[in-house]
Structure formats: C-alpha cells, structure tokens
N, CA, C and O of each residue as an XYZ file, in Angstrom:
308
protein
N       2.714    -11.027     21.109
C       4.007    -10.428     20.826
C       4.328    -10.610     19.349
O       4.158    -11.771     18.976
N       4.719     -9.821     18.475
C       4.863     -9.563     17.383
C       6.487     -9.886     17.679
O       7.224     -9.542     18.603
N       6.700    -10.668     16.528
C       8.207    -11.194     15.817
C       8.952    -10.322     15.111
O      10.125    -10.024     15.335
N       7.979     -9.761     13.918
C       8.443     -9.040     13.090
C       7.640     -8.238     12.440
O       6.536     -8.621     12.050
N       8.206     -6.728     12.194
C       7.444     -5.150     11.707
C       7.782     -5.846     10.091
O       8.599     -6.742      9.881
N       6.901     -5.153      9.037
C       6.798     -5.251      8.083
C       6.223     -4.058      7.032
O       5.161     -4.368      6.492
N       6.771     -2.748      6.668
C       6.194     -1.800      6.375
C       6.264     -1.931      4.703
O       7.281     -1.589      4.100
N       5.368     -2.331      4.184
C       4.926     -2.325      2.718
C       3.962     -1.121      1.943
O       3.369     -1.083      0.866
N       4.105     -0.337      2.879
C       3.280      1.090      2.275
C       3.872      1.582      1.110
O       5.083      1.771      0.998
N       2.804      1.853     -0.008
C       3.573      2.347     -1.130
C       4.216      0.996     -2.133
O       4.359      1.419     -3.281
N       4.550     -0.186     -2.038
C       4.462     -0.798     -2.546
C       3.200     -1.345     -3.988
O       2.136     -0.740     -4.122
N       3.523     -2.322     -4.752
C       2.115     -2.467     -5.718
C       2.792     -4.156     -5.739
O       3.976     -4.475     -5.627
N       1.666     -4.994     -5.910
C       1.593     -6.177     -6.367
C       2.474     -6.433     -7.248
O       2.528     -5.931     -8.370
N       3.268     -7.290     -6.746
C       3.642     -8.464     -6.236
C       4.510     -7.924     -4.816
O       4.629     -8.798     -3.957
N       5.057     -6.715     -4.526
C       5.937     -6.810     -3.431
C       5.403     -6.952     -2.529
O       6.038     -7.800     -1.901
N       4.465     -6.621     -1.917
C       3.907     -6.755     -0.550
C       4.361     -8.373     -0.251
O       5.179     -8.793      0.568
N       3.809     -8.862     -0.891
C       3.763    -10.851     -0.788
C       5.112    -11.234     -0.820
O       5.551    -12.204     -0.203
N       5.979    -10.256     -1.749
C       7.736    -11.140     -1.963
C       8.020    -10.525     -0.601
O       8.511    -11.327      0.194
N       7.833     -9.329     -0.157
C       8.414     -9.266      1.213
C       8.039     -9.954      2.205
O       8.727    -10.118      3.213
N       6.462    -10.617      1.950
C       6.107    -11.204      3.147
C       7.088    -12.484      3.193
O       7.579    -13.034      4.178
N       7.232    -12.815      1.698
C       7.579    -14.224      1.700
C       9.303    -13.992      2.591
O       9.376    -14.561      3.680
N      10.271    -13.390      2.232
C      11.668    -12.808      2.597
C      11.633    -13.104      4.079
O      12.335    -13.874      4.734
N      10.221    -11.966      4.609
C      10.297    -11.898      6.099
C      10.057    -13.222      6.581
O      10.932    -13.605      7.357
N       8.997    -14.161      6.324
C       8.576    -15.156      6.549
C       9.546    -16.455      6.856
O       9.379    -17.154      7.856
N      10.790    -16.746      5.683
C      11.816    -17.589      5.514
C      12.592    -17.241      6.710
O      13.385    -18.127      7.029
N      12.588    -16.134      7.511
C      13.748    -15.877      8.567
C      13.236    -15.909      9.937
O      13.980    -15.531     10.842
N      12.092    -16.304     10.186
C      11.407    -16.721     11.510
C      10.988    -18.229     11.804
O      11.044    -19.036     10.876
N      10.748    -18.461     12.531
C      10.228    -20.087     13.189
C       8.833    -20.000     12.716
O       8.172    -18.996     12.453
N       8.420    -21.623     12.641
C       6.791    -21.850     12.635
C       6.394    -21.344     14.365
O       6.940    -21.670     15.420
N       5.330    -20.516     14.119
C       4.969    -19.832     15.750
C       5.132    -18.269     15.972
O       4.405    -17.553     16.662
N       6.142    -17.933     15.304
C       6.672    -16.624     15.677
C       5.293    -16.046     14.232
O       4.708    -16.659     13.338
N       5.296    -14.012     14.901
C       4.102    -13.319     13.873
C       4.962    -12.385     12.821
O       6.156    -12.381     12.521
N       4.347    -11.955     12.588
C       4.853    -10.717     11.289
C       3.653     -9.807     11.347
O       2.600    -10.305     10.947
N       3.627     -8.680     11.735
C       2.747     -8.092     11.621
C       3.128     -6.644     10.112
O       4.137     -5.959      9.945
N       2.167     -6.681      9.523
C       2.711     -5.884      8.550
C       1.311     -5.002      7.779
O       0.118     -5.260      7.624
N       2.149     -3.940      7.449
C       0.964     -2.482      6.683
C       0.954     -2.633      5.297
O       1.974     -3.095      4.785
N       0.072     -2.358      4.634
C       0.133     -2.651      3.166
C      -1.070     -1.013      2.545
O      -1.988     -0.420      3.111
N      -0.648     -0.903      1.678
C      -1.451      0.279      1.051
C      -2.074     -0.389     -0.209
O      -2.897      0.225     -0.887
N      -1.601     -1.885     -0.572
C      -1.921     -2.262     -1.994
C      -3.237     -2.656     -2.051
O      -3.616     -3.409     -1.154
N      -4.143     -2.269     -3.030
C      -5.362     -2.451     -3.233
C      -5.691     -3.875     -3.210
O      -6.851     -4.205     -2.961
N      -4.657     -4.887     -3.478
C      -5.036     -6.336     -3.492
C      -4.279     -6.856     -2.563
O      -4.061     -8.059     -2.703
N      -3.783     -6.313     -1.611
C      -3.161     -6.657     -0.605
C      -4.229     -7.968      0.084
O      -3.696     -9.074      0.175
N      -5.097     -7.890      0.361
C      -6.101     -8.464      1.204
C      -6.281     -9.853      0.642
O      -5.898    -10.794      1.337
N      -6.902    -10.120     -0.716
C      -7.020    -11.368     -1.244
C      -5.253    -11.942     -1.475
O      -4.988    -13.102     -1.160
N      -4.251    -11.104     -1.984
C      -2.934    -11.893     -2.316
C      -2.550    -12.785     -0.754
O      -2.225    -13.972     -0.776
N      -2.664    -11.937      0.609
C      -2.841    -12.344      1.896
C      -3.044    -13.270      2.191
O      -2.395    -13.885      3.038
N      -4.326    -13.816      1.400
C      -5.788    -14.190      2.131
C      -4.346    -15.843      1.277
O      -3.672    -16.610      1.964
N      -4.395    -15.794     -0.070
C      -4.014    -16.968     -0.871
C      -2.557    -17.225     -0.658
O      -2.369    -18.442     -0.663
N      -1.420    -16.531     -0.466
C      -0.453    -16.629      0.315
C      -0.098    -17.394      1.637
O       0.954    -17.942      1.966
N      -1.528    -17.242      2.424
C      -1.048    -17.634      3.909
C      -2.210    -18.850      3.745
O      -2.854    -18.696      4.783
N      -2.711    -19.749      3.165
C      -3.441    -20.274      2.397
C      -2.500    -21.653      1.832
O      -2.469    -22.714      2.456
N      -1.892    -21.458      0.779
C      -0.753    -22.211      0.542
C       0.165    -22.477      0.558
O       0.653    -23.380     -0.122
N       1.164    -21.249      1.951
C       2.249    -21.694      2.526
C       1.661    -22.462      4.201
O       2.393    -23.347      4.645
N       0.487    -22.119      4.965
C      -0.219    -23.228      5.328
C       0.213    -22.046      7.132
O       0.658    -22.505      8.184
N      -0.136    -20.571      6.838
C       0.114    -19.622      7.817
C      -1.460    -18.994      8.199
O      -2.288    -19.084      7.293
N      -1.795    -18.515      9.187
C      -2.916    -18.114      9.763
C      -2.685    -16.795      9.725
O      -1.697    -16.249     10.218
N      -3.891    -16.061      8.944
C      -4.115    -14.747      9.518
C      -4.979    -14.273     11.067
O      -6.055    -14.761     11.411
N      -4.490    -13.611     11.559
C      -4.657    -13.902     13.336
C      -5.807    -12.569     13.223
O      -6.936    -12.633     13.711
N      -5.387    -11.636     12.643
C      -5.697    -10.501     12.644
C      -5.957     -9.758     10.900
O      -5.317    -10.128      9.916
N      -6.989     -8.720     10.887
C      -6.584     -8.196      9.509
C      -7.558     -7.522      9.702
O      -8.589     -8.096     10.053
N      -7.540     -5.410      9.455
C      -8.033     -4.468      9.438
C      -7.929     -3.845      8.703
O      -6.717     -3.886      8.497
N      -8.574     -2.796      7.638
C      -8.377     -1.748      7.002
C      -8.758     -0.609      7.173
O      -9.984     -0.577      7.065
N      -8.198      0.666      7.455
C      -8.819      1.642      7.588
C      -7.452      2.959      6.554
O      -6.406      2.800      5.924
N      -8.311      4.112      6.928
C      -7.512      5.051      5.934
C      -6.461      4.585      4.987
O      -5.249      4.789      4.927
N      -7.372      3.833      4.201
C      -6.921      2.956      3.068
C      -4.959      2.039      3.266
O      -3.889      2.050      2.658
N      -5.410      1.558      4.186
C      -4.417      0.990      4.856
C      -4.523     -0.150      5.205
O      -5.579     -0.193      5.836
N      -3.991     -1.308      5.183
C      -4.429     -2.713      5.419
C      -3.406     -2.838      6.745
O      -2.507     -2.032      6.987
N      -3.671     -3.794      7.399
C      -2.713     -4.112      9.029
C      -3.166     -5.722      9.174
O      -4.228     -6.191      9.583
N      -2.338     -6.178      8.839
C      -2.172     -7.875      9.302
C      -1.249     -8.286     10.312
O      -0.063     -7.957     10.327
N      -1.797     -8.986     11.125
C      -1.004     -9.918     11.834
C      -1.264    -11.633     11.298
O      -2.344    -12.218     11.215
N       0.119    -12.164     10.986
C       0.559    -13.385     10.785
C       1.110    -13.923     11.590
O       1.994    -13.487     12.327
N       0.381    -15.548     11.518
C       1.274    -16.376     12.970
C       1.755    -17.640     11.456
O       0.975    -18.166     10.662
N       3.193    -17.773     11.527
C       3.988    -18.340     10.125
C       3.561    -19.986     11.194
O       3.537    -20.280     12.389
N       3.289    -20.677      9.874
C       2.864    -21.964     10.198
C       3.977    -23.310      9.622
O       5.039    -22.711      9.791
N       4.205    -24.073      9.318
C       5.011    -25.146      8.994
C       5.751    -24.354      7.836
O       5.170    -23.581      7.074
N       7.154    -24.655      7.797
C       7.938    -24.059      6.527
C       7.360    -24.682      5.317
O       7.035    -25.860      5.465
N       7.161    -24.166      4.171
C       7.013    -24.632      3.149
C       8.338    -24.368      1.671
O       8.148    -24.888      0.572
C-alpha cells in the first residue's frame, strides 16, 4: 500500500529530491512514497538521498524515459 503519490515529471535537479524530501517529513518511519521522475539524474540523486536519510528503495523502474520509485521512509533524520 502506497502512503503517498509523488508526481515530479518535468521537474530538473534538485526538485525531484526537495519534493521527495517535503513529502518524506509528513509521513511515519514505515509508511511509502511512491513517485515518477522524468529527471535524467533522478536515479543516482535517489539512490544517495535514501542512502543518507537511512530510507529503502523497495522498488525502481525506468521505462519511456520515466523513472517510478517506490520508497519505504526509514528512521527520521
């Protein structure tokens, strides 16, 4: 079960990540965020984001140049 939609299409680096971070601050450790990204560095900012706020990527696909993550938010940082 997904917590929270997250549509970052059309965005460019840095927003994808400030929104993740926004969405992130307003859910519990446990609850997901699943979210779309079109940004070419979407994938590594992801990868180092959920990395050192200490969150699991559960899920992560790209197709028609489209990225789709699911996040499970881990201890507040």
């Amino acid at each position: 079960m997904t917590h929270f939609q997250l549509n970052c299409e059309g965005m460019n680096c840095p927003m994808p990540i400030v929104e993740l971070t926004k969405a992130a601050r307003t859910l519990e450790a446990g609850q997901t965020i699943e979210v779309t990204a079109t940004d070419l560095a979407f994938k590594p900012d992801l990868e180092a984001w959920a990395r050192r706020m200490g969150h699991t990527i559960e899920q992560f696909d790209e197709a028609d140049e489209k990225s789709h993550a699911i996040i499970c938010l881990g201890s507040k940082k």
